[in-house]
VEXTIRO-419367 format. One record per residue (C-alpha): residue in three letters; y, z, x. Coordinates in Angstrom, 3 decimals. Each point is the difference from the previous one (the first is absolute). Last residue first. Layout:
REM VEXTIRO-419367
+-----+----------+----------+----------+
|   r |       c2 |       c3 |       c1 |
+-----+----------+----------+----------+
| ALA |        Y |        Z |        X |
...
+-----+----------+----------+----------+
END
This chain:
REM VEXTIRO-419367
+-----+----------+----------+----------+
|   r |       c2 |       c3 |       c1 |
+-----+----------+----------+----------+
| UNK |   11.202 |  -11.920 |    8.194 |
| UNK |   -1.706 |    0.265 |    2.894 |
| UNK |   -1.225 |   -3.489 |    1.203 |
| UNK |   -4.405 |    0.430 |   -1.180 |
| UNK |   -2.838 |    0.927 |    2.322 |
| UNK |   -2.817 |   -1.546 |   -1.039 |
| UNK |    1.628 |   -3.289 |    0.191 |
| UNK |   -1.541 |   -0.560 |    3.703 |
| UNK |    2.428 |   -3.347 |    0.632 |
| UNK |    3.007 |    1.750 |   -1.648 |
| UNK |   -0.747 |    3.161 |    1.668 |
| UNK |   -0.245 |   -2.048 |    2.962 |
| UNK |    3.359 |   -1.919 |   -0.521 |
| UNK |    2.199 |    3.549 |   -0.472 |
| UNK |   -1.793 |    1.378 |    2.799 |
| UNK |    1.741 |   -3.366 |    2.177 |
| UNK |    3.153 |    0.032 |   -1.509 |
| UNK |    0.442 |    3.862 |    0.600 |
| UNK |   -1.038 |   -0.287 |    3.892 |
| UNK |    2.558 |   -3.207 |   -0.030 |
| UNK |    2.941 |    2.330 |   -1.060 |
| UNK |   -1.133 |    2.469 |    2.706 |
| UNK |    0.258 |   -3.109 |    2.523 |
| UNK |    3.453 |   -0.454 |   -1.798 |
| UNK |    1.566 |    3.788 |    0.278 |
| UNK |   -1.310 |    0.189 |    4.050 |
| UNK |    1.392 |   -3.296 |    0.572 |
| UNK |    3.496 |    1.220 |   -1.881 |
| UNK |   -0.360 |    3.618 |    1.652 |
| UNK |    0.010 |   -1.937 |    4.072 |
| UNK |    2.950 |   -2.657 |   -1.445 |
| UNK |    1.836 |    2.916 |   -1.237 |
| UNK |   -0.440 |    2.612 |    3.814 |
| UNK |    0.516 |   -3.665 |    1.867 |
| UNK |    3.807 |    0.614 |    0.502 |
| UNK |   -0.927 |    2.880 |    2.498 |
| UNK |   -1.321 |   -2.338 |    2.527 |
| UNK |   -3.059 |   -2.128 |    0.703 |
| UNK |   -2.414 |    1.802 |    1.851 |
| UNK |    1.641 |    3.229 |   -0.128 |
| UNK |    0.401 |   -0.422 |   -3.875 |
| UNK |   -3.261 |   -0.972 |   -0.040 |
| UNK |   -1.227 |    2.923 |    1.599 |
| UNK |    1.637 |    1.992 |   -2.540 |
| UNK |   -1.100 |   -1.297 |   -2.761 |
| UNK |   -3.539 |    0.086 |    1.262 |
| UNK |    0.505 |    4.222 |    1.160 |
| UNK |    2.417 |    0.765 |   -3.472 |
| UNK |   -2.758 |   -1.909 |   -2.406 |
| UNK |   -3.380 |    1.949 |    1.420 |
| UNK |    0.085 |    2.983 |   -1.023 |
| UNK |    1.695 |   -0.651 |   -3.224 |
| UNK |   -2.617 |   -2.777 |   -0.407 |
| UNK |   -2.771 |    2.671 |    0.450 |
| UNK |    1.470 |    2.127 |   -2.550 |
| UNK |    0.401 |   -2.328 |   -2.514 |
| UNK |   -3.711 |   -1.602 |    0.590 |
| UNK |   -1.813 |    3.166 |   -0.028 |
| UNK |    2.811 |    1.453 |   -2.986 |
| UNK |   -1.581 |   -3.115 |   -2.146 |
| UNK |   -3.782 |    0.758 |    1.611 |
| UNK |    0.435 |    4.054 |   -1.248 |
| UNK |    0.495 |   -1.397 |   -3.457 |
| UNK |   -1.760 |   -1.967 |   -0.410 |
| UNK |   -3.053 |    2.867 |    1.233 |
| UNK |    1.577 |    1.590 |   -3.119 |
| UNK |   -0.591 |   -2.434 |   -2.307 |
| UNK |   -3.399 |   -0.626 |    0.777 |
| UNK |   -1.875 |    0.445 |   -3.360 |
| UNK |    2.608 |   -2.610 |   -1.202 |
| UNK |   -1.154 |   -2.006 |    2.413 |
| UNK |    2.634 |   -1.831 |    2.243 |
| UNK |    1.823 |   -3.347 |   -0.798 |
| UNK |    1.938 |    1.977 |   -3.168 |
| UNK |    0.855 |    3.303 |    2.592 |
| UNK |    2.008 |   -2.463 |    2.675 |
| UNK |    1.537 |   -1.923 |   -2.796 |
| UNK |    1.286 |    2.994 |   -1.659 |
| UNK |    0.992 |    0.640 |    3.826 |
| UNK |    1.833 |   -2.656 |    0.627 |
| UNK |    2.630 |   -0.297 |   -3.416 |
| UNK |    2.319 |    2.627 |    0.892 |
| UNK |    0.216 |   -1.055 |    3.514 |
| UNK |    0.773 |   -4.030 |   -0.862 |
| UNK |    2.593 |    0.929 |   -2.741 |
| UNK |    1.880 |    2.295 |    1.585 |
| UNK |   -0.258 |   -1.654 |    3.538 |
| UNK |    1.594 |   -2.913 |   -2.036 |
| UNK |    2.662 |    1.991 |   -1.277 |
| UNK |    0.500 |    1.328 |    3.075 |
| UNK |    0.666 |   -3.365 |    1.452 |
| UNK |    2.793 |   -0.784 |   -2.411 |
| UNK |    1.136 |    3.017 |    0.746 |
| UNK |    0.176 |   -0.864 |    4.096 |
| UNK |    1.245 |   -2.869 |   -0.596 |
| UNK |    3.055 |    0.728 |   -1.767 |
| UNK |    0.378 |    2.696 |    2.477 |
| UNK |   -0.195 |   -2.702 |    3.086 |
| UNK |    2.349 |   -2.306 |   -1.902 |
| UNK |    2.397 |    2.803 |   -0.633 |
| UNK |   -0.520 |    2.078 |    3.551 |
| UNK |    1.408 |   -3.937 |    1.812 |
| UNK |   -3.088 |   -2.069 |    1.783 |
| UNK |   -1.938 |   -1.089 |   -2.511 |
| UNK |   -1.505 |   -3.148 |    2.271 |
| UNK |   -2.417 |    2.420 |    1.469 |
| UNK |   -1.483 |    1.152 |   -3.427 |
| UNK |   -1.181 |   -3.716 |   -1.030 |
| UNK |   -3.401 |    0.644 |    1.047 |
| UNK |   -0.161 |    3.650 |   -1.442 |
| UNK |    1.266 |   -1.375 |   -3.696 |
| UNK |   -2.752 |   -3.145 |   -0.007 |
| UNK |   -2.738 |    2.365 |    1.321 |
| UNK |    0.887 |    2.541 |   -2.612 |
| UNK |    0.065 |   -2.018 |   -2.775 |
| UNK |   -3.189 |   -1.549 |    0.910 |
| UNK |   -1.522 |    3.442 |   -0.296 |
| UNK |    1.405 |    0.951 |   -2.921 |
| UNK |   -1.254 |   -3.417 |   -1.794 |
| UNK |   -3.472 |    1.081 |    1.582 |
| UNK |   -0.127 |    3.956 |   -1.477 |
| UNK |    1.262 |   -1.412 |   -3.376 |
| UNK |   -3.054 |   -2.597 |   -0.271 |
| UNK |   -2.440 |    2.618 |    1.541 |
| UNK |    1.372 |    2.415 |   -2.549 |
| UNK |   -0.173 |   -1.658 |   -3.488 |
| UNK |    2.987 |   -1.578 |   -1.712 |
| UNK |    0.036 |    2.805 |   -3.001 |
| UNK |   -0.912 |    3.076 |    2.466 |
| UNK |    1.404 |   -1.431 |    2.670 |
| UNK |    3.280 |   -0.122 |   -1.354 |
| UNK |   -0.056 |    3.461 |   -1.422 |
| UNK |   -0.869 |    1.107 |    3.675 |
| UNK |    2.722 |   -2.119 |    1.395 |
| UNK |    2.635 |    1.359 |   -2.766 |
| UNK |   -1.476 |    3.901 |    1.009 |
| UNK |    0.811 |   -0.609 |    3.884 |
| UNK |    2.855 |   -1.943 |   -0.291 |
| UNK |    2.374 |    2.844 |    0.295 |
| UNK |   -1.535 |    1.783 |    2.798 |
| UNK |   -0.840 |   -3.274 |    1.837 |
| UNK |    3.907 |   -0.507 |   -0.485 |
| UNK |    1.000 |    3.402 |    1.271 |
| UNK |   -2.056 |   -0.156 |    2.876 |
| UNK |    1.415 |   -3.857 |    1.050 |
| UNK |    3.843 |    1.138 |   -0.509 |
| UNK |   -0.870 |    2.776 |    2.437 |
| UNK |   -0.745 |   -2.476 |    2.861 |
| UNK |    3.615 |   -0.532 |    0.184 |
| UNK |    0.608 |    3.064 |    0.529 |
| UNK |   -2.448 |    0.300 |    3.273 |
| UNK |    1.704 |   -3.020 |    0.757 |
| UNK |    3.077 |    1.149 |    0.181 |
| UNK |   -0.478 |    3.386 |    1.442 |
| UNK |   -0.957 |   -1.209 |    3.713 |
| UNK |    3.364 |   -1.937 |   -0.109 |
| UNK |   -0.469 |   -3.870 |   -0.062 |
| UNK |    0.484 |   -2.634 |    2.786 |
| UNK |   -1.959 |   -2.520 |   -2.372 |
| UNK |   -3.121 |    0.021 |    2.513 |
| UNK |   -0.138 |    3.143 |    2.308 |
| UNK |    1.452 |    1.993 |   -3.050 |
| UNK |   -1.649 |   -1.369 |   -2.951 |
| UNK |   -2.704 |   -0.865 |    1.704 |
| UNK |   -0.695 |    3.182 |    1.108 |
| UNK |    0.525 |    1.811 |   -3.029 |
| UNK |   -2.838 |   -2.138 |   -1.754 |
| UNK |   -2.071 |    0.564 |    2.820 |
| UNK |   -2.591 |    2.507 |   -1.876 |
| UNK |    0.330 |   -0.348 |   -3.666 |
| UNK |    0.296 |   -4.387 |    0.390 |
| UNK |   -3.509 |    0.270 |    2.387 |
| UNK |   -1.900 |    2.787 |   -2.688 |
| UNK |    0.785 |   -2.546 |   -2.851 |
| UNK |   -1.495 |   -3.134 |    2.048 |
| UNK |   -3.222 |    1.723 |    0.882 |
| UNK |    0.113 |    1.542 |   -4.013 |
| UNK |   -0.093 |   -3.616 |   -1.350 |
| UNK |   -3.103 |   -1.122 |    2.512 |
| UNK |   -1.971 |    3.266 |   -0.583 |
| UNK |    0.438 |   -0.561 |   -3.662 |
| UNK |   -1.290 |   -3.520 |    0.421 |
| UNK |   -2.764 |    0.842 |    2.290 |
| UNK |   -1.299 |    2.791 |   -2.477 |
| UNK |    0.041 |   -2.836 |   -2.742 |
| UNK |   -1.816 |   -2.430 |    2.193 |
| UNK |   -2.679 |    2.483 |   -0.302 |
| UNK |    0.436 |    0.731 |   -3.872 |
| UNK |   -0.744 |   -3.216 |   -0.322 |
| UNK |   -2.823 |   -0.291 |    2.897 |
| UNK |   -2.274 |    3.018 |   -2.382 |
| UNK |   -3.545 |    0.185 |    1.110 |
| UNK |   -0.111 |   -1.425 |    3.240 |
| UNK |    3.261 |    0.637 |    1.407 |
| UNK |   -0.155 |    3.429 |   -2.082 |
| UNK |   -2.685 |    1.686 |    0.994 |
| UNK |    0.802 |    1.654 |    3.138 |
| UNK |    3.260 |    1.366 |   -1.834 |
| UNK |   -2.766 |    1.203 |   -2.636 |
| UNK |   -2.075 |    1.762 |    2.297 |
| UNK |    2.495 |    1.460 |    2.551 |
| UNK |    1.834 |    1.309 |   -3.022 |
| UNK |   -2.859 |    1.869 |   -1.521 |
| UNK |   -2.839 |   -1.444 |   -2.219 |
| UNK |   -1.535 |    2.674 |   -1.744 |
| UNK |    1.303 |   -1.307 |   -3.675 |
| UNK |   -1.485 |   -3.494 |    0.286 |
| UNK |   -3.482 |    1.761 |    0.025 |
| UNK |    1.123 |    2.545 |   -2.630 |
| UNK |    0.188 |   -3.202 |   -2.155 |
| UNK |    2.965 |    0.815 |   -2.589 |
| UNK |   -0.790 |   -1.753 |   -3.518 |
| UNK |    1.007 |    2.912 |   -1.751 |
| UNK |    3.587 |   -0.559 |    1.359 |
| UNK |    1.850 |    2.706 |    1.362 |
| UNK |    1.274 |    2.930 |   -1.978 |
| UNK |    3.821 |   -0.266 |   -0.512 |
| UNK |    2.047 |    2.641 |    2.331 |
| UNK |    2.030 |    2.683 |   -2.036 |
| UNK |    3.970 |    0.110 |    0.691 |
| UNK |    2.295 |    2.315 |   -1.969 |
| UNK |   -0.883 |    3.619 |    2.143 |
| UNK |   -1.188 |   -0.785 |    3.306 |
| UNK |    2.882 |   -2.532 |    0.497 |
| UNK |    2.606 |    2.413 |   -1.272 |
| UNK |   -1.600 |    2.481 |    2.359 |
| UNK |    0.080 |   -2.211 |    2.766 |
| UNK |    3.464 |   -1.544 |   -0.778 |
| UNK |    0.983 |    3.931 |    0.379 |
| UNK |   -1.642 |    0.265 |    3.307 |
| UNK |    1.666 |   -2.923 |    1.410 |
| UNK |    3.495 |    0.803 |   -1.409 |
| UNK |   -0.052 |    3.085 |    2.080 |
| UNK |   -1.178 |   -1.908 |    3.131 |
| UNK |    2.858 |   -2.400 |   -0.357 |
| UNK |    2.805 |    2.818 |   -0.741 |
| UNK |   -1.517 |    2.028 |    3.338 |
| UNK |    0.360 |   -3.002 |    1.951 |
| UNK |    3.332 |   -0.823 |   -1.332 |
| UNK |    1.301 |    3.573 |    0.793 |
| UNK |   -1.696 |    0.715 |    3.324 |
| UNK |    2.939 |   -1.842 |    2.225 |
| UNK |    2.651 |    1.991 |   -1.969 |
| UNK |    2.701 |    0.051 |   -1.957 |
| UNK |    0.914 |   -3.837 |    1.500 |
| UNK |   -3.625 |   -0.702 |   -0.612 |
| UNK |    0.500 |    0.512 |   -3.720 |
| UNK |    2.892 |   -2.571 |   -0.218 |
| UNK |   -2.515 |   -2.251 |    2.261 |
| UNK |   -3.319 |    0.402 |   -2.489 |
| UNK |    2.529 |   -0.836 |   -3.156 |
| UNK |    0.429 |   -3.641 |    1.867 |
| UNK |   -2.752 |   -1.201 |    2.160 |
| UNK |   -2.683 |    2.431 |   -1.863 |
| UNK |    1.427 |   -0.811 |   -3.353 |
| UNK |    0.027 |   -3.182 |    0.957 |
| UNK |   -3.555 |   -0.604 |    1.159 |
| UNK |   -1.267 |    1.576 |   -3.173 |
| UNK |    1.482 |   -2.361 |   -2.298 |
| UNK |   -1.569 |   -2.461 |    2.028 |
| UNK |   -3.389 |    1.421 |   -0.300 |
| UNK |    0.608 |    0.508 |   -4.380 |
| UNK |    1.401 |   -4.204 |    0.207 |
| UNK |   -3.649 |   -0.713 |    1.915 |
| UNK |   -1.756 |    2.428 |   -2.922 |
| UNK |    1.530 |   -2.025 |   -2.703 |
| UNK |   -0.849 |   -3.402 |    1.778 |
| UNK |   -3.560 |    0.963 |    0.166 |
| UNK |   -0.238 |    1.002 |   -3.424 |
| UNK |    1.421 |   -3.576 |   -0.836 |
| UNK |   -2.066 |   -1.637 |    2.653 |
| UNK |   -3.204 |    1.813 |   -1.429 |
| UNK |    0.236 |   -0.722 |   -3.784 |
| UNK |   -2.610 |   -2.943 |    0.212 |
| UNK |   -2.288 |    1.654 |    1.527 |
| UNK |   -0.440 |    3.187 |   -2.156 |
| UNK |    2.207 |    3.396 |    1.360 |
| UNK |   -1.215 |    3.399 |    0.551 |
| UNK |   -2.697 |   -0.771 |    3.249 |
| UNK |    2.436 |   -2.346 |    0.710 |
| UNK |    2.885 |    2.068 |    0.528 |
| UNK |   -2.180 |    2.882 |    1.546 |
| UNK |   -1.180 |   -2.229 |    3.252 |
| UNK |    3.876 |    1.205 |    0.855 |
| UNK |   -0.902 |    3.343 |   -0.011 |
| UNK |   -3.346 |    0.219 |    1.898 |
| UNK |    1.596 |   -2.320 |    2.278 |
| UNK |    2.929 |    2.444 |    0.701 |
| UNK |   -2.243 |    3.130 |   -0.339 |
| UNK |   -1.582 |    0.888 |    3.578 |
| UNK |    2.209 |   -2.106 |    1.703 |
| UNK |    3.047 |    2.258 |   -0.582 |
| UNK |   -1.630 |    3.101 |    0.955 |
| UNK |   -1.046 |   -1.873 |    3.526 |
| UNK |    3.125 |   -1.232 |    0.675 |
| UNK |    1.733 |    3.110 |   -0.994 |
| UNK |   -2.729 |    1.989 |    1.591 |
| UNK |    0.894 |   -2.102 |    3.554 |
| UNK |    3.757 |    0.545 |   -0.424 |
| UNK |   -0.328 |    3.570 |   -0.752 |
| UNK |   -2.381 |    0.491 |    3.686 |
| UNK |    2.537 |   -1.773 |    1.702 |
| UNK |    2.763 |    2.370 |   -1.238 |
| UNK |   -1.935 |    3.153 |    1.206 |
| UNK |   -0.763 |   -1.656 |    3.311 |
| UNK |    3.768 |   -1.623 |    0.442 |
| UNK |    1.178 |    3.862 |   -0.978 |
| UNK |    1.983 |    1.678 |   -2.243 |
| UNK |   -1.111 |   -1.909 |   -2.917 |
| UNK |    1.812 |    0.806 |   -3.252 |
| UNK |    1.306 |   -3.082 |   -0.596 |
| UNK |   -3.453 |   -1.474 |   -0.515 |
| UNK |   -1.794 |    2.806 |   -1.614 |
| UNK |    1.431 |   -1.023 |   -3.508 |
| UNK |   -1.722 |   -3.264 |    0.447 |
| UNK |   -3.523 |    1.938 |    1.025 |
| UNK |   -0.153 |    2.525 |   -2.911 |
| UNK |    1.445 |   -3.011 |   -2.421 |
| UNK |   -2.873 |   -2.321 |    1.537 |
| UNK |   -2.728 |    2.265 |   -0.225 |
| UNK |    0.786 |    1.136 |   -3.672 |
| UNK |   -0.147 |   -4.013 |   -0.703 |
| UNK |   -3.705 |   -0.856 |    2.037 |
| UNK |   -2.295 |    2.104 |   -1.721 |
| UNK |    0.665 |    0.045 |   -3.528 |
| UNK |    1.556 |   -3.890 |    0.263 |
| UNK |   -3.479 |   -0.646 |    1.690 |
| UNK |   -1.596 |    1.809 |   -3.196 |
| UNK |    1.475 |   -2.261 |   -2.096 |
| UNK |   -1.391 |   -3.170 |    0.916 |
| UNK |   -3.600 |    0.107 |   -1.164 |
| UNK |    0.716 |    2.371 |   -2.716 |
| UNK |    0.619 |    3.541 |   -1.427 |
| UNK |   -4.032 |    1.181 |   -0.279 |
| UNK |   -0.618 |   -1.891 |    3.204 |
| UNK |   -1.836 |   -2.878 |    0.962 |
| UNK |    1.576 |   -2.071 |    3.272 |
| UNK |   -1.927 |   -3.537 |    1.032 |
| UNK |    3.505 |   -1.739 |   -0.663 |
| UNK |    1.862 |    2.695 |    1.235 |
| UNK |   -1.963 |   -0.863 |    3.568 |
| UNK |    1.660 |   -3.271 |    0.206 |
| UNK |    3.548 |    1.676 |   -0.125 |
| UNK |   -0.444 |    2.511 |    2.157 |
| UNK |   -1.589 |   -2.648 |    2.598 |
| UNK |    3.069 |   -2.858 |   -0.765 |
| UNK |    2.554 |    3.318 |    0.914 |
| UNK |   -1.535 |    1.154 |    2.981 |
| UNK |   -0.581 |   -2.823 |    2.646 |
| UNK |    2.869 |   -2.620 |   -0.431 |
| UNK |    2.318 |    1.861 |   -1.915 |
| UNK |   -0.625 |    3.166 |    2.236 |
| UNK |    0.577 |   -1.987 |    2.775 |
| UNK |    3.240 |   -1.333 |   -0.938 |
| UNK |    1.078 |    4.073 |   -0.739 |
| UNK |   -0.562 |    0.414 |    3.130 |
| UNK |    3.131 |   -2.659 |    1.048 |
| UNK |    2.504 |    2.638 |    0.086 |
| UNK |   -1.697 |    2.007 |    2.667 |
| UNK |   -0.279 |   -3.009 |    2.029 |
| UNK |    3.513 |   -0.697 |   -0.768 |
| UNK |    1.293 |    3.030 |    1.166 |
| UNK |   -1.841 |   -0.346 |    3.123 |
| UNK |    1.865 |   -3.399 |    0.632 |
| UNK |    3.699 |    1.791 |   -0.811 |
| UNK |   -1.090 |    2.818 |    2.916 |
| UNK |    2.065 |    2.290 |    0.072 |
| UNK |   -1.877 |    3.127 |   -1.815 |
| UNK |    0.095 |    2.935 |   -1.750 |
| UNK |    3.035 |    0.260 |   -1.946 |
| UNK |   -0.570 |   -4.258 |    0.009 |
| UNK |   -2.965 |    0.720 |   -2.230 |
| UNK |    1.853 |    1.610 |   -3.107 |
| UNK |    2.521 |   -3.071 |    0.363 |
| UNK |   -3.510 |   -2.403 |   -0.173 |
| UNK |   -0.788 |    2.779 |   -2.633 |
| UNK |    3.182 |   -1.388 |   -2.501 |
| UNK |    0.038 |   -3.643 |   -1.369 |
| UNK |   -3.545 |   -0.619 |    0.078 |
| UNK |   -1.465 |    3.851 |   -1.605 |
| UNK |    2.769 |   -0.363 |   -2.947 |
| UNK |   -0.715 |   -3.030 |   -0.471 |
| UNK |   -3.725 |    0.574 |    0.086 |
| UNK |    0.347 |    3.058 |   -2.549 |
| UNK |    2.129 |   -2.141 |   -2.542 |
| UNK |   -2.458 |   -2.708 |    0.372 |
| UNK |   -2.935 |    2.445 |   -1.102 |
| UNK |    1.711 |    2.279 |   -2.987 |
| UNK |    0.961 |   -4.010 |   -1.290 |
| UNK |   -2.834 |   -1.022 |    0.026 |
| UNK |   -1.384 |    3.164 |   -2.089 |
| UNK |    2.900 |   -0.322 |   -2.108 |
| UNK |   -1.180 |   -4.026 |   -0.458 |
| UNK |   -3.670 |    1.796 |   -1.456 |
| UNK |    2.299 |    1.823 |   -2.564 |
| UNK |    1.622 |   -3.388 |   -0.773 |
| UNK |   -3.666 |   -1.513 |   -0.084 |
| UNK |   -1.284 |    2.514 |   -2.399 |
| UNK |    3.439 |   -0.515 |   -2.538 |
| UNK |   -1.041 |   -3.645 |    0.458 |
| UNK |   -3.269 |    0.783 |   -1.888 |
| UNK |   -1.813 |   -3.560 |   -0.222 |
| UNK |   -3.478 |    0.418 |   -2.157 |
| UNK |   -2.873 |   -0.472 |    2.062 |
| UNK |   -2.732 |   -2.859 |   -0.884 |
| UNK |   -3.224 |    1.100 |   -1.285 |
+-----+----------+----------+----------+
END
């Protein structure tokens, strides 16, 4: 029997988004300051910075695999939000308290750990509440929820941190705990199908990641694509700045600005693109985006004056909007529904490993070729992921088992 849609569910779910992207603003924009009380060393901040990379790549797809295979009186997914969200408001409140690089290590580390423990777990709940064809819409509420949640962190987070350096991070942790409760309270898991084979249900991560060039090459070429969009995302986030000044002759602050216009578009286009996919279906949404994008980012170094560039810049977040809100409904529709969370962990696999990866290539092609090669660098990577997309799009034609998303 098909679920029923319950958007008040998904907005409570989108709290729970937003809890998390509040608490990794907050952790971003403030412990590589917490770190430089201990140490000099702007390369060995970075490393620390990075762990949470790891954890994306390593912790967060295994958490959310083994939910799948989870039984519990409250849920498959739930208890992970039991475990994992007390952790991480203990450990983010610790984090200005540290009076020591050992004592502040060991926070960082439990935050990354705390936080991997439920994110997955989390996000694999939108599907588990929401039918197929509903996905990009409850997808798109949950995206606007995250963004909501970065700016209160950027913006009410840095009138609290001018009280005091704990204040945010006690705020963040505090509105963890009570998204818990809320959560524990209003939202029941469905039961699974009847038609569950316990056979398919014991296969962890390794198993069905394994599995899927042979089993599943859509949602293979899928993975690709969303590694492909994210490579060129991560490039724009981190040299951005440095085009802007070693390129246009910019202040440090301009671009940084400038790059605003782009967050507050996704955020704004994040429930339209969702709505959008929902009627035009996702893969079809997800590939016009995509386009977009690579048309925008290639023409970005003949916008040379802050109006063109902003203009550009929103135009591109819209596009982000629609293309981000829209992936992982896709992600979760090519996968087994008994699977859903091991989709899960393979979507933040590929995200995290092409934030990993996206400064270092960009980078080295901006050595190789200049600065002014950051756009053309983010509009290959934006095609070839626009390509991936064609290409699952043609085998699930070809296969017709596995149906566009509508």
């Amino acid at each position: 029997m098909q679920r029923e849609v319950s958007y008040a569910r998904i907005l409570l779910l989108g709290f729970g988004f937003l809890s998390i992207t509040m608490a990794w603003s907050l952790f971003n924009s403030y412990v590589p300051i917490f770190l430089r009380d201990f140490v000099e060393s702007t390369a060995l901040v970075g490393v620390v910075m990075s762990l949470d990379n790891v954890a994306g790549m390593t912790l967060q797809p295994w958490f959310g695999a083994l939910s799948d295979r989870t039984r519990t009186r409250i849920g498959r997914r739930m208890p992970f939000l039991v475990a994992g969200m007390p952790l991480a408001a203990v450990s983010l409140a610790a984090l200005p308290l540290a009076g020591s690089l050992g004592l502040l290590i060991a926070a960082i580390l439990a935050v990354d750990l705390s936080m991997s423990i439920f994110r997955a777990p989390t996000v694999a709940l939108m599907p588990d509440l929401t039918p197929p064809g509903h996905r990009s819409r409850a997808n798109g509420i949950i995206n606007f929820m995250g963004g909501v949640g970065a700016f209160l962190a950027l913006s009410g987070g840095s009138l609290l941190y001018r009280q005091g350096r704990a204040y945010p991070f006690f705020a963040a942790a505090l509105l963890m705990l009570a998204v818990l409760v809320l959560l524990l309270r209003s939202v029941r898991e469905p039961e699974e199908p009847t038609d569950t084979a316990q056979g398919e249900l014991s296969r962890g991560l390794w198993r069905v990641a394994v599995s899927v060039p042979r089993e599943n090459p859509e949602l293979l070429w899928a993975l690709l694509g969303l590694f492909g969009w994210s490579l060129g995302l991560s490039a724009i986030e981190a040299f951005l700045t440095t085009y802007a000044v070693t390129v246009l002759g910019w202040h440090e602050s301009e671009g940084a600005f400038l790059f605003s216009f782009f967050a507050l578009a996704y955020i704004l286009s994040s429930i339209p693109g969702g709505w959008v996919g929902e009627r035009a279906g996702a893969r079809r949404v997800l590939a016009g985006g995509l386009l977009a994008l690579t048309l925008l980012v290639a023409c970005a170094p003949w916008l040379r004056s802050p109006v063109t560039l902003g203009a550009g810049f929103v135009f591109a977040g819209v596009a982000w909007g629609f293309v981000t809100v829209n992936a992982y409904p896709l992600v979760v529709q090519l996968g087994s529904q008994r699977t859903i969370g091991a989709s899960t962990g393979l979507y933040y696999l590929a995200t995290s490993l092409a934030a990993s990866a996206g400064p270092p290539l960009a980078g080295a092609v901006m050595d190789l070729l200049g600065n002014a090669s950051l756009f053309g660098f983010s509009a290959v990577s934006f095609f070839a992921a626009l390509l991936c997309i064609l290409r699952s799009a043609r085998l699930s034609q070809a296969r017709a088992s596995i149906p566009l998303v509508h």
